[in-house]
Each structure stands twice: as structure tokens, then as C-alpha cells.
C-alpha positions, -999 to +999 in steps of 0.1 A: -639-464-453-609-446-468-586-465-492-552-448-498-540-466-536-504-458-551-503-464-582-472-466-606-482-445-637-505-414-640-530-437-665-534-466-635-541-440-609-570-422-630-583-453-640-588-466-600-601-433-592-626-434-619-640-467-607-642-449-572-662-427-589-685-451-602-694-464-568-703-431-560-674-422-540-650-389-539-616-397-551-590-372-557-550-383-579-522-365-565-486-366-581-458-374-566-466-368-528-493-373-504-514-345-491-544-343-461-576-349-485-613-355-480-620-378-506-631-414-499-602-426-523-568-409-522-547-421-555-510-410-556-492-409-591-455-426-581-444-428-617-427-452-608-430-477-636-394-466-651-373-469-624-346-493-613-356-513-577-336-491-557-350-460-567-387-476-565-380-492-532-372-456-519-402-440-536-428-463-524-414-461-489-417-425-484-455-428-502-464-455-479-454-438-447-472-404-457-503-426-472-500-438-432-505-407-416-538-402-428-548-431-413-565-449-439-583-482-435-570-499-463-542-491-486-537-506-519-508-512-547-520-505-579-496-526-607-495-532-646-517-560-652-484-575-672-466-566-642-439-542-661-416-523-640-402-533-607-432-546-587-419-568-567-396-537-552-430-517-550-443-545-531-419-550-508-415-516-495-453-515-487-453-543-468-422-526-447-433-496-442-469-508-433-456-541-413-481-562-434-469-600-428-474-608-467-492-597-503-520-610-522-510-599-563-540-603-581-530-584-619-554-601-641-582-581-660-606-602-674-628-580-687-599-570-711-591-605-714-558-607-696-558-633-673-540-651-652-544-691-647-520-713-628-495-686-622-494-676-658-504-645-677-526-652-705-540-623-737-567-637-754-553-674-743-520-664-756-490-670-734-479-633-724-441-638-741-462-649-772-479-617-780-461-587-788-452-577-758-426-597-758-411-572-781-419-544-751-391-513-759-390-508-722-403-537-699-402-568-729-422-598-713-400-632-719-419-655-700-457-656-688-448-668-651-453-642-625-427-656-602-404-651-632-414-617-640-413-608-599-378-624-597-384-625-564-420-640-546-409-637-507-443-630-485-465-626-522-496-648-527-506-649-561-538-649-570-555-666-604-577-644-619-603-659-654-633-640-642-655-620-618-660-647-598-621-651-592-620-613-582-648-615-563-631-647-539-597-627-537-612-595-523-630-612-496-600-635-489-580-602-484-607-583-466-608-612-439-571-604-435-569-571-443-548-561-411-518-584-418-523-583-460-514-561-487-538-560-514-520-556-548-530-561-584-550-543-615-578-521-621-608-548-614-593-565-586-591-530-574-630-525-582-639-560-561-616-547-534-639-514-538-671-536-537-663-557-504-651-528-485-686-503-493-704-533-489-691-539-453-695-499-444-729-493-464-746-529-466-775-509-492-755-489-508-760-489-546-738-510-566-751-510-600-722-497-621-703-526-610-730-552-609-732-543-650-695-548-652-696-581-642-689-576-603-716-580-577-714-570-542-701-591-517-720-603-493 
């Protein structure tokens, strides 16, 4: 299976190709453009973080459409697990250019102990917009509801996240839907997308980096 992932900083796409890696796939980061590759798992740099929602919007429109023609079976939105910068743009212009019918967000990372429980974002149990990134310089956090930090929700299921199990639920959900569902979110809902998509192409294929990291394959 190859996965096509734009991500919206240079640090989130290594970090989703380096869990590629881990499952013993190839995966290859390329900046600002999308170019024919080999590699399992293709990770584009967008840097897109910084910019306004017009400017994103145009961005991850083009990426889309040239992730597209190397006709991938899954593509993927990498976000800021404290959803910083204009995701909800980012979103939406996957979902056009790729004609999905709707998104599945899933930011949490609960192995770094940023979750996400009834809608809100949670560090260490402490309401997002009452740690210091409420104080952000760039992207300050005010409130700890996603569909406040998105502004806008249209087509975007949002997905709790407190633990593997959580991640592990929301991959399969989206891999029974993959056709008609954008898959969005952090770096570990990325990794249980990663585990229910080998798992459905090599049914023995060895898992065990994940299964130590608190993800098991999906059966």
C-alpha cells in the first residue's frame, strides 16, 4: 500500500516518516512539491503551519492534486496535535481536491499525554488554554474545544483520543471508509492508520516496534 502524508511543518513530516520506518517500510520527505518516488510512504513538507487560510487553502490544493497522480491508496493530513495553524483550511482543500465526502481529525497523542476527551484538548489533564500555550507567540491556544480552534467543523468528525485503544478504533473506522474519508490527525493516529493498512496488505508482517509503543495490529 502506498500512503501519500502532507504534513504542515518539516518536524511533523520526519516524525511520520520515521514511524514508517519503524514498520519497516521506505519512506522518503520531500519539500515543497511532490515528485514520482518508490518509497512506501511519501511525506511532503507544506510548511504550511504559518500561513493565513487562503494561502494554505492554495498550497494544499496543488499538494493534493500532485499527491493524486501517483496514485496512492491512501493519503493522509498530518496536523499539530494542538491544532496550531489553519487546519481546518488544510482540511478542506483535501477533501476538494480528493472528492472525500467528509474527515475523521484525530490530533491526540497519548503517549505524550495530550489527549483529547469529549471534544477537548487536554496536557497532563490540563485544559489546553490552561497551560502555557495559551501564551503561544504565534498560534496562542484560548480555548481547549476543537470546534473552537477549527472555527469551522463542516464534513470533520472528530475523534476522542485517551489511549491506544482509542487510536486503534479510529483507524479501523476510517479504514472501512477509506474511499469517501480523509484521515487527519497527529503522529500516533498516523502510526495506527500505518498498522491497519500493513496489516490488511501483509497479515504476518512484523509489528513489533509498534506493539512496544503501545499499538497492536489490527486485526
Amino acid at each position: 500500500m502506498k500512503i501519500v502524508v502532507i504534513a504542515d511543518d518539516l518536524t511533523g513530516a520526519a516524525e511520520v516518516a520515521g514511524a514508517a520506518l519503524r514498520f519497516g517500510l521506505t519512506a522518503e520527505v520531500q519539500i515543497g512539491r511532490i515528485d514520482a518516488s518508490a518509497a512506501d510512504v511519501v511525506v511532503i513538507d507544506a510548511d504550511s503551519r504559518s500561513l493565513n487560510a487562503d494561502a494554505a487553502t492554495a498550497t494544499v490544493l496543488e499538494l493534493t492534486m500532485q499527491s493524486l497522480e501517483l496514485q496512492p491508496d491512501a493519503v493522509f493530513k498530518k496536523v499539530d496535535s494542538l491544532l496550531r495553524g489553519p487546519v481546518a483550511a488544510e482540511i478542506a482543500a483535501m477533501r476538494a481536491a480528493g472528492k472525500f465526502q467528509q474527515c475523521l481529525l484525530v490530533c491526540g497523542n497519548p503517549r505524550k499525554r495530550r489527549t483529547v476527551v469529549g471534544g477537548k484538548i487536554f496536557i497532563d489533564n490540563v485544559p489546553l488554554h490552561q497551560t502555557r500555550f495559551a501564551n503561544d507567540p504565534e498560534h496562542p491556544c484560548h480555548t481547549d474545544q476543537i470546534a473552537e480552534l477549527l472555527t469551522d467543523c463542516g464534513a470533520i468528525e472528530i475523534g476522542d483520543a485517551s489511549n491506544a485503544s482509542d487510536l486503534q478504533a479510529h483507524a479501523k473506522h476510517w479504514f472501512s471508509r477509506r474511499t469517501t474519508m480523509l484521515a487527519a490527525g497527529g503522529a500516533e493516529f498516523f502510526e495506527a492508520v500505518l498498522a491497519v493498512c500493513v496489516a490488511a496488505d501483509h497479515p504476518n508482517h512484523e509489528l513489533r516496534p509498534v506493539i512496544d509503543a503501545g499499538i497492536t495490529p489490527l486485526q
